[in-house]
C-alpha positions as CSV (number, residue, x, y, z in Angstrom):
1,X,-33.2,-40.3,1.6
2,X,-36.5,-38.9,2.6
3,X,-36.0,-40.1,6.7
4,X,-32.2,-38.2,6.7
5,X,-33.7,-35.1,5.5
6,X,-36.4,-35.3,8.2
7,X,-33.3,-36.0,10.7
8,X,-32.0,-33.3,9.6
9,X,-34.9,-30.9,9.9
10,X,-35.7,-32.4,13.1
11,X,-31.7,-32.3,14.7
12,X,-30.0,-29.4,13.2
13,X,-26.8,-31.2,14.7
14,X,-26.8,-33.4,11.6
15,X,-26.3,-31.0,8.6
16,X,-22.9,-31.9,7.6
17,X,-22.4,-28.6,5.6
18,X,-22.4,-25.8,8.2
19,X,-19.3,-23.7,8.4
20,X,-17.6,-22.7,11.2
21,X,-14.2,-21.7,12.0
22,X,-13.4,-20.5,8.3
23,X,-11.7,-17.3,7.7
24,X,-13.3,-14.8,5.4
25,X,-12.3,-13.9,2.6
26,X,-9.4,-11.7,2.6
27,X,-10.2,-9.5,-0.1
28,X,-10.9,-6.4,0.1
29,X,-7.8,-5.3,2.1
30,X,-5.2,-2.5,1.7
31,X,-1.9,-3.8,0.2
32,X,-0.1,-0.6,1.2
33,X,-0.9,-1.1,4.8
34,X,2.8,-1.8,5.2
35,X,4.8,1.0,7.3
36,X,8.2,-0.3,6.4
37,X,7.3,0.1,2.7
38,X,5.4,3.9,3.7
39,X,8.7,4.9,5.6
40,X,10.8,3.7,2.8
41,X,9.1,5.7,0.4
42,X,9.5,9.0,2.4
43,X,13.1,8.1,3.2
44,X,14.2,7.6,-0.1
45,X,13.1,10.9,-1.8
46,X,9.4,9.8,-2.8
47,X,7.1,11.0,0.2
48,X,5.1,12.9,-2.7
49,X,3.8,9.8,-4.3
50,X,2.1,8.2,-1.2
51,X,-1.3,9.1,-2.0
52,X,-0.7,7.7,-4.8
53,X,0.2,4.1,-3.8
54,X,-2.1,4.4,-1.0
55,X,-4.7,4.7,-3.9
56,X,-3.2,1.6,-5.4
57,X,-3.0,-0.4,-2.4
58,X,-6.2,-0.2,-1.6
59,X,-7.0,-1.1,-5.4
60,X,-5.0,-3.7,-5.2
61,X,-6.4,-5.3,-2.4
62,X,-10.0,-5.1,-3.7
63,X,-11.8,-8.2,-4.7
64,X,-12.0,-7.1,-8.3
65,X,-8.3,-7.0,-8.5
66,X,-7.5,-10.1,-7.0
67,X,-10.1,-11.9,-9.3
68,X,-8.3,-10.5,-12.1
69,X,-4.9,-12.0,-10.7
70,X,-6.9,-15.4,-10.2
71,X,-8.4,-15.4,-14.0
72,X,-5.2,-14.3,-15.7
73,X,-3.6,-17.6,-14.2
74,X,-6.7,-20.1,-14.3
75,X,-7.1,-18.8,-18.1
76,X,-3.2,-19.1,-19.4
77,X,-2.2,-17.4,-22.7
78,X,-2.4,-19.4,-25.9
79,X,-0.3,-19.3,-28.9
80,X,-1.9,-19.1,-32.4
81,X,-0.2,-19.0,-34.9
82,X,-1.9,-18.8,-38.7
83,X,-4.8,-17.2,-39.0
84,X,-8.1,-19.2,-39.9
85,X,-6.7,-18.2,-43.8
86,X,-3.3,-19.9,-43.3
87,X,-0.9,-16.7,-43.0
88,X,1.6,-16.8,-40.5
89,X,0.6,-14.9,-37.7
90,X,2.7,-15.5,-34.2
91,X,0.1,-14.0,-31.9
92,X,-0.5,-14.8,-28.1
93,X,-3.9,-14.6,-27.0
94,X,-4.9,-13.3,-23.1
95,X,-7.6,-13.6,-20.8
96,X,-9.5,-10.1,-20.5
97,X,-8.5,-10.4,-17.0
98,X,-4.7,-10.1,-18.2
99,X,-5.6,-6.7,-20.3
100,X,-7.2,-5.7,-17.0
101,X,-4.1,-6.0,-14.9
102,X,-1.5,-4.8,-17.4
103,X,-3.8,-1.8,-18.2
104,X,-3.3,-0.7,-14.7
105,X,0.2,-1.1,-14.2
106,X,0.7,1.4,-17.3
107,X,-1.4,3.5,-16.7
108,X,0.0,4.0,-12.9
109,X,3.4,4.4,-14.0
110,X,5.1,0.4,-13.5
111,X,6.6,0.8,-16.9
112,X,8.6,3.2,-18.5
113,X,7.4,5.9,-17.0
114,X,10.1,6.8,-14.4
115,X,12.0,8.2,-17.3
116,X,10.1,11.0,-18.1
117,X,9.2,11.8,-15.0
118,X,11.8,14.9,-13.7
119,X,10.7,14.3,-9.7
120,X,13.1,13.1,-7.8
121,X,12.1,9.7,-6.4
122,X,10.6,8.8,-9.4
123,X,12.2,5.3,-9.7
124,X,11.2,4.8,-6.2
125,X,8.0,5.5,-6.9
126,X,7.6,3.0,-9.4
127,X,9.2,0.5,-7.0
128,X,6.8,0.9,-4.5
129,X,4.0,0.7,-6.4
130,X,5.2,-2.5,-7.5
131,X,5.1,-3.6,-4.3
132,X,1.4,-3.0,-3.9
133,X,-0.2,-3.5,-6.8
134,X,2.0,-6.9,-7.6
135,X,-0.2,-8.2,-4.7
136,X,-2.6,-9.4,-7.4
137,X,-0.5,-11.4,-9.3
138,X,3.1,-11.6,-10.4
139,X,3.1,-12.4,-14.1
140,X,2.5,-9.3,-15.5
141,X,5.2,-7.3,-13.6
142,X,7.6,-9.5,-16.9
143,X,6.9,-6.9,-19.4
144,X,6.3,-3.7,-17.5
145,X,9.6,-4.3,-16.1
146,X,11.4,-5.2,-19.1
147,X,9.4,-2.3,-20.6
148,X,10.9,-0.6,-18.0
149,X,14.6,-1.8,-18.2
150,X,14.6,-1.5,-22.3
151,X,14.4,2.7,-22.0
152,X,18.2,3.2,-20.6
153,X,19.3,0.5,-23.4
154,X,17.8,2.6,-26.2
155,X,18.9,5.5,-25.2
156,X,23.1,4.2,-26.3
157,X,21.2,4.9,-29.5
158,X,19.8,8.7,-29.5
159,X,18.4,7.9,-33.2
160,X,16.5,4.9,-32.1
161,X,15.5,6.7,-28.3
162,X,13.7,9.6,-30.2
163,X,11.4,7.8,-32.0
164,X,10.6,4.6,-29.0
165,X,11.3,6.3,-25.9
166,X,8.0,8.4,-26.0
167,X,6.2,5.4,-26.5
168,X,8.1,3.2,-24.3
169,X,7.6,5.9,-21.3
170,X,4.3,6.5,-21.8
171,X,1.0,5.6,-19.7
172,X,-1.6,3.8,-22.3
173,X,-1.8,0.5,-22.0
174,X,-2.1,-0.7,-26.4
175,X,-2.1,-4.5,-27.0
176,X,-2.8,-4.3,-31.0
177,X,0.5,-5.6,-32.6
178,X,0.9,-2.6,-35.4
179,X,3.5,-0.3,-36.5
180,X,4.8,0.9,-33.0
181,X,4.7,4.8,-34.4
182,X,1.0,4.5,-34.7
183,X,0.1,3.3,-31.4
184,X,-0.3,4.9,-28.3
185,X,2.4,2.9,-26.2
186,X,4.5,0.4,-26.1
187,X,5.9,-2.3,-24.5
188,X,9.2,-4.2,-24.8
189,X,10.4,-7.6,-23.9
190,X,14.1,-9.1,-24.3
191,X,15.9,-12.3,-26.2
192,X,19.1,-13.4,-24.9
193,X,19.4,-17.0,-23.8
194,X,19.7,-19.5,-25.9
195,X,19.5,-23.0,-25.6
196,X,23.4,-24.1,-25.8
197,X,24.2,-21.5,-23.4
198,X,21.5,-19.9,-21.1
199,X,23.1,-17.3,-18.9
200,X,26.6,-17.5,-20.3
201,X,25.2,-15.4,-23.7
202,X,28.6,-15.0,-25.0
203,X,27.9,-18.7,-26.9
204,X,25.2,-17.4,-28.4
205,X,25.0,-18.9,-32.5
206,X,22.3,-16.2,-33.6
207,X,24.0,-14.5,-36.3
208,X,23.2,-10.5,-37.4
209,X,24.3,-9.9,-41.2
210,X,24.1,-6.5,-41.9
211,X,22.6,-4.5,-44.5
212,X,23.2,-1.6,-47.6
213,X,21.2,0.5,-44.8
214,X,23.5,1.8,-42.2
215,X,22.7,0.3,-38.5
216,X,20.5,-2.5,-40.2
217,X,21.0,-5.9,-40.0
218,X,19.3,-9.3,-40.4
219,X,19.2,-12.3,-37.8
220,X,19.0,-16.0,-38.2
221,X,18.8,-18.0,-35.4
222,X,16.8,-19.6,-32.2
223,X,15.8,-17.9,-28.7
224,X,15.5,-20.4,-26.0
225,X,13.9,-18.4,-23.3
226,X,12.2,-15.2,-24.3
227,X,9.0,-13.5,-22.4
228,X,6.5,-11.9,-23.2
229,X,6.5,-12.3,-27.4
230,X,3.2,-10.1,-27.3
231,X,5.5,-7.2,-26.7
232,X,6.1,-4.7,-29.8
233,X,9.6,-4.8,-29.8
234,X,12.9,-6.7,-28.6
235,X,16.3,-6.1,-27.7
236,X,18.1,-8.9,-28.5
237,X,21.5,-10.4,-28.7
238,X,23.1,-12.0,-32.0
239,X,26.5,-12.2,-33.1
240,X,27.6,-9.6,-36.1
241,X,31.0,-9.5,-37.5
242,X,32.2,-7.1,-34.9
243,X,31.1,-10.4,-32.1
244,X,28.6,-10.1,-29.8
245,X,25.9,-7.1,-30.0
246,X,22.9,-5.6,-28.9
247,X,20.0,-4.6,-31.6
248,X,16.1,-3.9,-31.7
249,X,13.9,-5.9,-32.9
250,X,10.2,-4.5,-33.7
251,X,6.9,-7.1,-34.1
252,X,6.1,-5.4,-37.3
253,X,8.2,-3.3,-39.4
254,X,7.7,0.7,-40.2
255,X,5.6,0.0,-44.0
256,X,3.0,-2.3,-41.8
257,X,4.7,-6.0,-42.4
258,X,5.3,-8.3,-40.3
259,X,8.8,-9.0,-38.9
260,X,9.7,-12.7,-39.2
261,X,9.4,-13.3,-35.7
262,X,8.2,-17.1,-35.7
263,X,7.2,-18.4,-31.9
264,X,8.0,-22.1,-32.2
265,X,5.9,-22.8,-28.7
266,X,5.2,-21.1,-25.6
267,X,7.0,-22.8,-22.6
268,X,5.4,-24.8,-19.9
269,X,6.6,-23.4,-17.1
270,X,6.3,-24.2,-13.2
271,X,4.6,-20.5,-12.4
272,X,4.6,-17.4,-14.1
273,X,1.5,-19.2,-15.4
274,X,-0.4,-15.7,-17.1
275,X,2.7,-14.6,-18.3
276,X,3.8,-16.1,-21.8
277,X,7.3,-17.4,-22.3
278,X,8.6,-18.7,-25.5
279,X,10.9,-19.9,-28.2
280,X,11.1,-17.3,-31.2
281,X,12.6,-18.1,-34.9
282,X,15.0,-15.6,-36.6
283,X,15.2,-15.7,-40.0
284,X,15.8,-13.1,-42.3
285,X,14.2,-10.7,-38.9
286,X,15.1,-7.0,-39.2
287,X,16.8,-5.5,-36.5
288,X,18.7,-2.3,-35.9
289,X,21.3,-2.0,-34.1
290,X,21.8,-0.8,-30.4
291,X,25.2,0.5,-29.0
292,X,28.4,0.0,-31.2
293,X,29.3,-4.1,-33.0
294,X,30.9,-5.9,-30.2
295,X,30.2,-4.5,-27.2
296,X,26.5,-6.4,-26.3
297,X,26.8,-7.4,-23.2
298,X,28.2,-3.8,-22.0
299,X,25.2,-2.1,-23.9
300,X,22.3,-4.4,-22.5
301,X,24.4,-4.9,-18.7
302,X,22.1,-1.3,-18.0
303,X,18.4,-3.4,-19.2
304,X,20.4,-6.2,-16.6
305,X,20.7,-3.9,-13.6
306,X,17.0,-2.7,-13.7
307,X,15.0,-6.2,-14.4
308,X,17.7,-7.3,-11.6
309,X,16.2,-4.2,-9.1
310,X,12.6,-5.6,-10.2
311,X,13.2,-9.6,-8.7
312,X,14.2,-8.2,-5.8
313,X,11.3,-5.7,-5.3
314,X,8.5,-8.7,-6.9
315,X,10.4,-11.8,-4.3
316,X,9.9,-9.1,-0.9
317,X,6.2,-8.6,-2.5
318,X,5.5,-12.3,-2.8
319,X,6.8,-12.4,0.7
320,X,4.7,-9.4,2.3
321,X,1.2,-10.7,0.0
322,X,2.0,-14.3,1.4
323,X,2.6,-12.7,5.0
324,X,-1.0,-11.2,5.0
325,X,-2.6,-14.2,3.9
326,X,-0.9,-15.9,6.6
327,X,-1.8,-13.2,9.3
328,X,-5.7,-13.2,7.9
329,X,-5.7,-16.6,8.7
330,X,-4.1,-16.8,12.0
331,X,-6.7,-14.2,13.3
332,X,-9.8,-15.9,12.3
333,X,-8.3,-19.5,13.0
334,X,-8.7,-21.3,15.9
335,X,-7.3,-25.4,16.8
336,X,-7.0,-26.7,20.2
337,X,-9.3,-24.2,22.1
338,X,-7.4,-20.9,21.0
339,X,-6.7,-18.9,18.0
340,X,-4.1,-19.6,15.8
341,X,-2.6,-16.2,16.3
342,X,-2.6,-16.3,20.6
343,X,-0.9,-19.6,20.2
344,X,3.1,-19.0,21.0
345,X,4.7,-20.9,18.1
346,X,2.7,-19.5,15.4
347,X,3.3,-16.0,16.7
348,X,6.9,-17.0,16.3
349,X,6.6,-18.1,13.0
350,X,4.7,-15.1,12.0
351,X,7.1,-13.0,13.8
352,X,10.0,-14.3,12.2
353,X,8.3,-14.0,8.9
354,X,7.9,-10.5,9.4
355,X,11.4,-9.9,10.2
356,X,12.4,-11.0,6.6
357,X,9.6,-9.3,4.9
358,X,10.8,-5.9,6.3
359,X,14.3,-6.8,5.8
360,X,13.4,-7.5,2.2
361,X,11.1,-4.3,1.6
362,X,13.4,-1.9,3.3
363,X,16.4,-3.3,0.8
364,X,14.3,-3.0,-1.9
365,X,13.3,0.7,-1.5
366,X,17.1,1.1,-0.1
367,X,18.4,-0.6,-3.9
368,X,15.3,2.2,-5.9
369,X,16.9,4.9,-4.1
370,X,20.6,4.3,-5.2
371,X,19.0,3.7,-8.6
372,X,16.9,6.9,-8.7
373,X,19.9,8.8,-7.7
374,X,22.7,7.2,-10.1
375,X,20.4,7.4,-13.4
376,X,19.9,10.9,-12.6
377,X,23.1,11.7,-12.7
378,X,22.5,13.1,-8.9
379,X,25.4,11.0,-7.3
380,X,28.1,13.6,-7.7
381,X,30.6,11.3,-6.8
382,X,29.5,8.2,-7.7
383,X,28.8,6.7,-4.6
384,X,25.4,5.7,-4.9
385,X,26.4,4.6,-8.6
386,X,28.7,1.7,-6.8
387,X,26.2,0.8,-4.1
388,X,24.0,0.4,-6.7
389,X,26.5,-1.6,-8.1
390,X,27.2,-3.9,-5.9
391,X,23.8,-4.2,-3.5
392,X,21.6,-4.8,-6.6
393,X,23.5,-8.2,-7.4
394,X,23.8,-9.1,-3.6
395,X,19.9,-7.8,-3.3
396,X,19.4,-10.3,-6.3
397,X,21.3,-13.3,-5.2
398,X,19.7,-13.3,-0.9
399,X,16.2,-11.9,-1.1
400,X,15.4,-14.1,-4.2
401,X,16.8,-16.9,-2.1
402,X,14.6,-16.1,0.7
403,X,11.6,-16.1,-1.2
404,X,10.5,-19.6,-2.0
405,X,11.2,-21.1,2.1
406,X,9.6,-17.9,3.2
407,X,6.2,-18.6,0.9
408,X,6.2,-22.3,1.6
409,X,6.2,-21.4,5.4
410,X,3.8,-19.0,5.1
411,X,1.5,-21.3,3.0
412,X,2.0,-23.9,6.0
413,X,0.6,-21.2,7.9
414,X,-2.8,-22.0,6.4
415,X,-1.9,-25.7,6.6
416,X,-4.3,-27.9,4.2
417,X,-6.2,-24.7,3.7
418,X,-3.0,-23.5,1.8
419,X,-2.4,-26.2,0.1
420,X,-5.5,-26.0,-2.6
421,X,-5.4,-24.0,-5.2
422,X,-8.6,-22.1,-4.3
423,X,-6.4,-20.1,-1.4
424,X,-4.2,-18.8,-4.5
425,X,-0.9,-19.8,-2.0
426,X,0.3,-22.3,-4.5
427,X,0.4,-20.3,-7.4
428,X,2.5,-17.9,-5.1
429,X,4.9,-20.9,-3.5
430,X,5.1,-21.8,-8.1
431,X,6.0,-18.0,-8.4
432,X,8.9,-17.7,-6.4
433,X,11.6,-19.6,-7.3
434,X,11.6,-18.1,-10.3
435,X,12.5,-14.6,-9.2
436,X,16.2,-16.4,-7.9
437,X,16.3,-17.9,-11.8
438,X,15.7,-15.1,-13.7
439,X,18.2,-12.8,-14.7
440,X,21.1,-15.5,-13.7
441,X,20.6,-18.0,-11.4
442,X,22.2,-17.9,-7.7
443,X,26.2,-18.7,-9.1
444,X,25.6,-16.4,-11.7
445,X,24.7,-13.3,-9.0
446,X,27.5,-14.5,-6.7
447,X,30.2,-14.5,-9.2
448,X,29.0,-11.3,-10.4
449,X,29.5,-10.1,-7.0
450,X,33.1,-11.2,-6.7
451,X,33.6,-9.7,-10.4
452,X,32.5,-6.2,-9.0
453,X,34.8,-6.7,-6.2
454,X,37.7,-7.2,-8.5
455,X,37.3,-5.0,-11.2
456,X,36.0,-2.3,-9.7
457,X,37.1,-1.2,-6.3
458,X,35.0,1.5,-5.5
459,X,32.5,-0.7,-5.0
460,X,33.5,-2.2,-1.8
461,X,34.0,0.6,-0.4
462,X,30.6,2.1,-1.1
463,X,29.1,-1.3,0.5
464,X,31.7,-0.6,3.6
465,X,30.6,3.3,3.5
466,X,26.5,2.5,3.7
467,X,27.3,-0.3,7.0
468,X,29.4,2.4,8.6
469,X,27.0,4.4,8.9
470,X,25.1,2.1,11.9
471,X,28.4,1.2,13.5
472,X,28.2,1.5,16.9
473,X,24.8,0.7,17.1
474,X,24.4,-3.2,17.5
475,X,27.8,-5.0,18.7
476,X,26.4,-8.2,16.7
477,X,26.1,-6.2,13.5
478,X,29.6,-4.3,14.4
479,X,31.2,-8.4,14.7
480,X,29.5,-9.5,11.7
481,X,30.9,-6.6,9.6
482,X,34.7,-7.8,11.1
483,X,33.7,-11.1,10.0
484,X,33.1,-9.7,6.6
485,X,36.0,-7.9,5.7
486,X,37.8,-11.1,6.6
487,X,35.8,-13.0,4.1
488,X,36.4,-10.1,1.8
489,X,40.2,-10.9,1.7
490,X,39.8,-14.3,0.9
491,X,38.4,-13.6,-2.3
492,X,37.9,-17.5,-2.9
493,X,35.7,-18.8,-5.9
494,X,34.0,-21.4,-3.9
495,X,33.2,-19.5,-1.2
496,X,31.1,-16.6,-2.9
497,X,27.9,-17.8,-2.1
498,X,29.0,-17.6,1.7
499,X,30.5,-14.2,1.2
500,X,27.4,-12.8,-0.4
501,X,25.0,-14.1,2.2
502,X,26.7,-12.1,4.6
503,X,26.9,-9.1,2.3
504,X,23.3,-9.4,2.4
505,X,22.3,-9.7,6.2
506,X,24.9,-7.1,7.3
507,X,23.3,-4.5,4.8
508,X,19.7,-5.4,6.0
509,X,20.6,-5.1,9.3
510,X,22.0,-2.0,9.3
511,X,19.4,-0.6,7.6
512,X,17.4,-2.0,10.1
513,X,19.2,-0.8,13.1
514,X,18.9,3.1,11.2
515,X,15.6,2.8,10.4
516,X,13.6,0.3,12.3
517,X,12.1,0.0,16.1
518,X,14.2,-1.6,18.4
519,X,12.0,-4.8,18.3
520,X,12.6,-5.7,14.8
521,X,16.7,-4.4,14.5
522,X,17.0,-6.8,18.1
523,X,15.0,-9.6,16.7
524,X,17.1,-9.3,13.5
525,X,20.8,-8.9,14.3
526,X,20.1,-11.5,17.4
527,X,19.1,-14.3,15.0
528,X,20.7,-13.4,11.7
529,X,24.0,-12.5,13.2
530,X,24.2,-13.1,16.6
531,X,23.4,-17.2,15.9
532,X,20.3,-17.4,18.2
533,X,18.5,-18.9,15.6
534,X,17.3,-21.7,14.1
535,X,17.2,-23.8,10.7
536,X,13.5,-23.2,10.1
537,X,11.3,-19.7,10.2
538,X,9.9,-19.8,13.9
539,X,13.0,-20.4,15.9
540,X,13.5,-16.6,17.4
541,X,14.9,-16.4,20.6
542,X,12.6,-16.3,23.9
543,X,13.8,-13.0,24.8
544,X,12.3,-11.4,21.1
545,X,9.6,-8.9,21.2
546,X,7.2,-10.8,19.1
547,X,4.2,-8.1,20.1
548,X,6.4,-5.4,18.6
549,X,7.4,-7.0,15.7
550,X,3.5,-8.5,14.8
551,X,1.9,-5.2,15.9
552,X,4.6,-3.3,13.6
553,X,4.2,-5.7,10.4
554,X,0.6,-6.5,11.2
555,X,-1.2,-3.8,12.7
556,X,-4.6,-5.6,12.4
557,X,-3.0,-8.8,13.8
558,X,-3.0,-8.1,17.5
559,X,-3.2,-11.1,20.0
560,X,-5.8,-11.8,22.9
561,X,-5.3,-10.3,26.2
């Protein structure tokens, strides 16, 4: 032992322990350095809130942030539930780092927010700072957005509305679980699925009995999938004489009880690993109810159409945070006497990756704006409410999709670097096929498309109305839209998944060909519609501008010259 450490003092050239060609960390960086996401914002009505996410990027870039996102995972919730006394208590207990996190999104408007807020844009936005700040970690977006989502529900209620809704919308961050009118905010999570049935909800067995007190009922039954049981209340679906309907469900009651909400276990799920997930008992559990007996699938279809709007905006986030892991690495990387980044193939692959990050965020922002306008009651005549409509479910069912190829490409990026859990790429690659499961799988979003299609007309042509409007512009894009409408006529069961995948390109492209530089539009309609592609990211054609696309999507990533 002593004569190696005396080699070693004597011939540096023996440590075994010096590193060299290691990227640094990445943190702190700015998440909103992203222009397609900047432009978005200003396009779709919410240029006065930049210096806000700005502010927010940059937070959410910062090493204290992104230690936060690290600890909430490496420390996962657990479920107690009696108290050291023996009384039932159902409680989920969270990291600090969790508190941290969720504390921030409130307080910066990611929950309810929007709908107190008069500005136009306001939805937007809340999207966009989504897409920044959920560069820390993804778990936490589940309640702010079903916090979110539950406002719009409550309000088929006035009665309810008036007494939540200033809670619900408001910026405090509260995790005590006590009677919701004596804290300073609150936040809501949703029960629907249940074991027998899972997306199709209409077999749902939980039964609602009601009451001698008008709108009050009590539920029996089992949840088989519901997040985020720390929230303070629940909408949930149960059958009541009238069938199928929607009611509220608070933790603890208005005389300081608690509701019987009895968490059997928390699920053990492949990511989403800060976030708790669980199976909650009904029995005896007070609820009121939401919206009129029979009609729960119409009254929560609004709390649908929002948490929908949020997978698409957290998948194109888990795409542009994995992007700029990828793109860190690249720069500071070198293998066989270059940099990663100068080397041709990988600034393909990073190229091509950049493509569908912006085709992603510029959807997303696209999808906030439709929704900004409808719920405002702005859309005149109703246009935006059937793009809404329509894109939100296509939005869901391709972007979602995209998500978990895109983050296992980029995490190849990195190569064995990417692969431990210490680069925080696997817990993003866990994350994302969850974004295509939640709120109904891929069938479920495809059918949902066709079932738009079919029963309500207007929302074709809205989708027809929005490509229209770059017609002319790219010949590929012009054939691909022909190509559509023939696909359109078909209207074949089997075939939906098809049909909405080209929904899906067609309406990125063309909102890349309005709003895009020519390298990125090209690069896009070439490959995605023109067939000058591959099976695998990396595979654009030789004649793509892979400086313009990098120096657009990366602006720090440029290559040797």
């Amino acid at each position: 032992m002593a004569s190696t450490l005396a080699q070693e003092q004597q011939h540096p050239g023996y440590a075994t322990h010096d590193v060299t060609n290691q990227p640094p960390p990445p943190a702190p960086y700015d998440a909103s350095e992203d222009t397609a996401l900047l432009e978005g914002l200003r396009r779709e009505g919410a240029a006065w809130a930049e210096e806000d996410i700005r502010r927010l990027g940059r937070r959410a870039g910062s090493a204290e942030a992104q230690e936060w996102g690290e600890q909430a995972n490496r420390h996962e919730p657990e479920l107690r539930t009696h108290d050291r006394y023996g009384h039932r208590v159902d409680e989920v207990e969270f990291h600090p780092s969790w508190h941290h996190l969720m504390r921030v999104a409130v307080a910066e408007g990611l929950a309810g927010a929007p709908w107190a807020d008069e500005r136009p844009g306001a939805h937007v936005a809340r999207t966009a700072g989504g897409l920044v700040w959920g560069h820390t970690e993804a778990g936490h977006g589940c309640p702010t957005s079903m916090t979110y989502a539950a406002v719009p529900v409550l309000r088929r209620q006035p009665e309810l509305a008036k007494v939540y809704e200033p809670l619900l919308t408001g910026r405090e961050y509260d995790p005590e679980l006590r009677v919701p009118t004596e804290k300073r905010g609150l936040l809501a999570g949703m029960g629907m699925t249940e074991k027998q049935g899972g997306s199709d909800v209409r077999t749902n067995t939980t039964t609602a009995t009601p009451t001698a007190e008008p709108g009050v009922y009590t539920l029996r039954g089992h949840k088989w999938f519901t997040s985020a049981p720390m929230c303070d209340v629940f909408l949930v679906l149960a059958q009541a004489p009238g069938g199928l309907s929607c009611f509220l469900v608070p933790r603890v009651l208005p005389d300081g009880s608690r509701n019987t909400f009895r968490i059997q276990r928390l699920k053990d799920k492949l990511g989403n690993r800060s976030n708790a997930s669980c199976e909650p008992e009904f029995d005896g559990t007070v609820a009121w109810l939401v919206g009129p007996e029979g009609r729960g699938v119409k009254t929560i279809i609004e709390m649908v159409n929002c948490t929908r709007l949020d997978c698409v905006m957290s998948s194109a986030t888990l795409m542009r945070k994995t992007l700029v892991e990828a793109g860190h690495h690249v720069r500071h990387r070198s293998a066989f006497g270059a940099r990663l980044l100068d080397q041709p193939l990988m600034r393909n692959v990073l190229a091509d990756l950049a493509l569908e990050s912006e085709a992603a965020t510029t959807l997303t922002l696209r999808l906030a704006g439709a929704a900004d306008r409808a719920v405002r009651g702005t859309d005149a005549d109703g246009a935006e409410t059937a793009f809404r409509r329509i894109a939100t479910a296509v939005g869901k069912y391709w972007v979602t999709k995209r998500g978990p190829a895109f983050t296992a490409e980029a995490l190849e990026c990195l190569g064995g670097n990417g692969y431990v859990e210490e680069s925080g790429m696997p817990r993003h690659y866990r994350e994302a096929p969850l974004l295509s499961i939640w709120e109904g799988s891929g069938n479920v979003n495809a059918l949902d498309v066709l079932r738009a299609l079919s029963r309500e007309p207007g929302t074709a042509d809205a989708l027809f109305a929005e490509l229209a409007l770059a017609q002319g512009a790219d010949a590929r894009l012009d054939t691909a839209v022909i190509r559509l409408k023939g696909l359109l006529a078909t209207g074949s069961e089997s075939a939906a998944r098809r049909l909405v995948e080209l929904m899906a390109l067609t309406l990125q492209a063309s909102l890349l060909v309005r709003h895009a530089p020519a390298a990125m539009a090209d690069a896009f309609c070439a490959s995605r519609l023109g067939g000058d592609w591959g099976h695998a990211f990396g595979t654009l054609p030789d004649g793509a501008d892979l400086d313009g696309i990098l120096g657009r999507a990366l602006p720090g990533v440029t290559a040797a010259r």
